[in-house]
N, C-alpha and C positions, 0 to 999 in steps of 0.2 A: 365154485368149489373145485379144486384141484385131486387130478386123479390118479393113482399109480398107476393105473391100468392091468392092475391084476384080478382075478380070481378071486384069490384068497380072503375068507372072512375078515381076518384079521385087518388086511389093505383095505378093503372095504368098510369096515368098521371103524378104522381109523379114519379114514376119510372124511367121518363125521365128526367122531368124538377128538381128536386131534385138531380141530378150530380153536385157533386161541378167545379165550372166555365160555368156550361151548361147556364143557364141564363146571364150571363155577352158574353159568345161568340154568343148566339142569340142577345142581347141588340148590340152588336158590328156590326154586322153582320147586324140590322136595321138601324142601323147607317149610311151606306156605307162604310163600311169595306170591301171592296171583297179580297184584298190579303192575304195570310198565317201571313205575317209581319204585316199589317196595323192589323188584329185583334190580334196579340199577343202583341204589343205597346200600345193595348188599356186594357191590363187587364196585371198589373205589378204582375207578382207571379205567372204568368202563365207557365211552363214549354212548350219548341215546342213539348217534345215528348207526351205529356197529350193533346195541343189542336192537334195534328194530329189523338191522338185516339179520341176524340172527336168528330171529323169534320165527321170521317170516320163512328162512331155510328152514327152521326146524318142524314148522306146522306142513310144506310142501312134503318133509320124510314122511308127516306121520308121529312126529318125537309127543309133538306139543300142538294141542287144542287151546283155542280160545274164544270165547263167546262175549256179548257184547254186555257191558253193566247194567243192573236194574236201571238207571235212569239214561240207559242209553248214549251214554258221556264215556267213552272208550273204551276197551277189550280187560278183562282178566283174562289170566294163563292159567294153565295146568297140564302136568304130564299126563300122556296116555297110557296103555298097557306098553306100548314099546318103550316108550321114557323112565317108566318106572323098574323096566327092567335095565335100562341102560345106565339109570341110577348108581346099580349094582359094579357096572366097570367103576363108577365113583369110587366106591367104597372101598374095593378092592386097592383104586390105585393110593388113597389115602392110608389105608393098612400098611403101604409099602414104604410111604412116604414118611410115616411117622414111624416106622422102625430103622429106616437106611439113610435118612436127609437129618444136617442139621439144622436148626434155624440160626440165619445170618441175620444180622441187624434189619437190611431191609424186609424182613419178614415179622418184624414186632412191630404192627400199627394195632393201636391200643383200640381203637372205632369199630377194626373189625373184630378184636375179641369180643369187644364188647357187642356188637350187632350181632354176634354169633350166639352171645351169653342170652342174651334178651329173646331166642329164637327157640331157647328149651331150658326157659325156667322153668323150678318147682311150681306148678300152678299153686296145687296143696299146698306150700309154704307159705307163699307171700300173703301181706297182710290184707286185711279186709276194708281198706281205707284207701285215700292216697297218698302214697308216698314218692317225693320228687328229693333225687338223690345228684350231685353234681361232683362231677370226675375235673380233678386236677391230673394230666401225667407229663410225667418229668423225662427226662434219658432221650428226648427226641430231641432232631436239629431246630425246631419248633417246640412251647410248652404248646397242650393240646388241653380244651377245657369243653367236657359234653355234660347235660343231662339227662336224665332218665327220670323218664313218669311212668309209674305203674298206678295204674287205676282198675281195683277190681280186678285182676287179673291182665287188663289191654298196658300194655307197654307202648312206650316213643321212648326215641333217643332224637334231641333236641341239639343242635350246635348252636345256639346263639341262647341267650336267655329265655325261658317260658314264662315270665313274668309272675310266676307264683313262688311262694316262701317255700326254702329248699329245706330240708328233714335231717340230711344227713350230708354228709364232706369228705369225701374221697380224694387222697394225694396218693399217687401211684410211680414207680419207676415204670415206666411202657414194657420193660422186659419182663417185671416181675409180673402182672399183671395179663401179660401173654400167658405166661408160663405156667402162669396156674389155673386158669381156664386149661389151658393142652395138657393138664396132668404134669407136668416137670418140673413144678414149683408146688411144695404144701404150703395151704391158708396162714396155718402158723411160723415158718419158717419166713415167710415176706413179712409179716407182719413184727416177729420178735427181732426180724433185721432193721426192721422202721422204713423198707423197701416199700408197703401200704400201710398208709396212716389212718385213723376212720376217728371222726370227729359229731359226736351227735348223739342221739337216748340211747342207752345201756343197752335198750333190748333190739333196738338196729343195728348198735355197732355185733351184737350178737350173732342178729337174723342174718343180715346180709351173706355172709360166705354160704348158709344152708341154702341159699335159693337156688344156686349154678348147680345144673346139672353136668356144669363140662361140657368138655368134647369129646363128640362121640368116639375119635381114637385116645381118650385121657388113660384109655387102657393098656396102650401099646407100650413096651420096655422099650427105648430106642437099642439100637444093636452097638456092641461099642467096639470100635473097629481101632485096628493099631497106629497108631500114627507114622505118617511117613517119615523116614530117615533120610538128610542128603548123604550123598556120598562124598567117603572121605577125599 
């Protein structure tokens, strides 16, 4: 780990939280991430061998505890008191993020909304059964085709077939479908565009949009700055 050599909280602070993927494997990790797998699923481009150097920095600070599995078959994670406070720059910097950044193309991968979606569902809402629902999205260099099991409240997101009868049919534009997970796109506004398609029983195509609780900035107005002029 590389060091200013100053003093200052802040150099110091950053020093840690300033590691690329450090903030996303903490954000993960507040999430309810405990396994090696579930937090590397939740940040695509993360190499295992970068988050095991990682995990391994972060547990030497103090950030992150991990203890070994009831059957003795590898580690779970979890923040400590200092991770959960450090959480807090998280949040801070995502406030900032979603009022002053926009989102560029390469920032609409539909896996991670959707991994994001799946991580604060309505428990209350979803049904009491199982329902396996399958994402078509469209607007990428690639079509991209996921599903999702909800059983009893336990979710997966599937990329290859689960071999069980799907419930419902999801065709998405990748943007639209970002977009309304982050609050910047309304349910009805994708949908009356035919931006999301939803094929399947009345009271799914219904349910579905009540499950997301968003994102946790779906509250932020982004700030809307003047565009730049060239000169004449």
């Amino acid at each position: 780990m590389r060091s200013y050599g100053q003093y200052c909280p802040i150099a110091r602070g950053a020093e840690i939280f300033a590691e690329r993927w450090t903030p996303l494997i903490i954000r993960n990790l507040y999430l309810g991430c405990g396994s090696f797998g579930e937090i590397l699923e939740g940040a695509p481009g993360l190499s295992r061998t970068l988050l095991s150097q990682r995990l391994k920095q972060l547990e030497r600070l103090g950030i992150v505890r991990s203890v070994r599995k009831p059957d003795g078959r590898g580690s779970l994670y979890e923040l400590t008191a200092a991770g959960n406070e450090l959480f807090k720059v998280c949040v801070s910097l995502g406030e900032w993020g979603a009022a002053w950044l926009e989102m560029a193309p390469e920032h609409l991968d539909p896996f991670v909304a959707l991994w994001s979606m799946c991580n604060v569902l309505r428990q209350d809402r979803l049904p009491d059964r199982r329902v396996v629902i399958r994402f078509d999205f469209t607007g990428r260099p690639h079509p991209e085709r996921y599903w999702l099991l909800i059983d009893h409240g336990d979710t997966e997101i599937c990329k290859s077939y689960p071999g069980v009868d799907e419930d419902l049919y999801i065709t998405a534009e990748a943007e639209a479908f970002v977009k309304w997970h982050a609050g910047q796109q309304t349910w009805a506004d994708a949908v009356s565009d035919h931006r999301i398609q939803l094929h399947g029983p009345a009271w799914l195509v219904r349910a579905f949009p009540t499950w997301n609780a968003r994102s946790a900035f779906a509250h932020i107005t982004p700030v809307s700055r003047p565009k730049a002029t060239s000169a004449a």
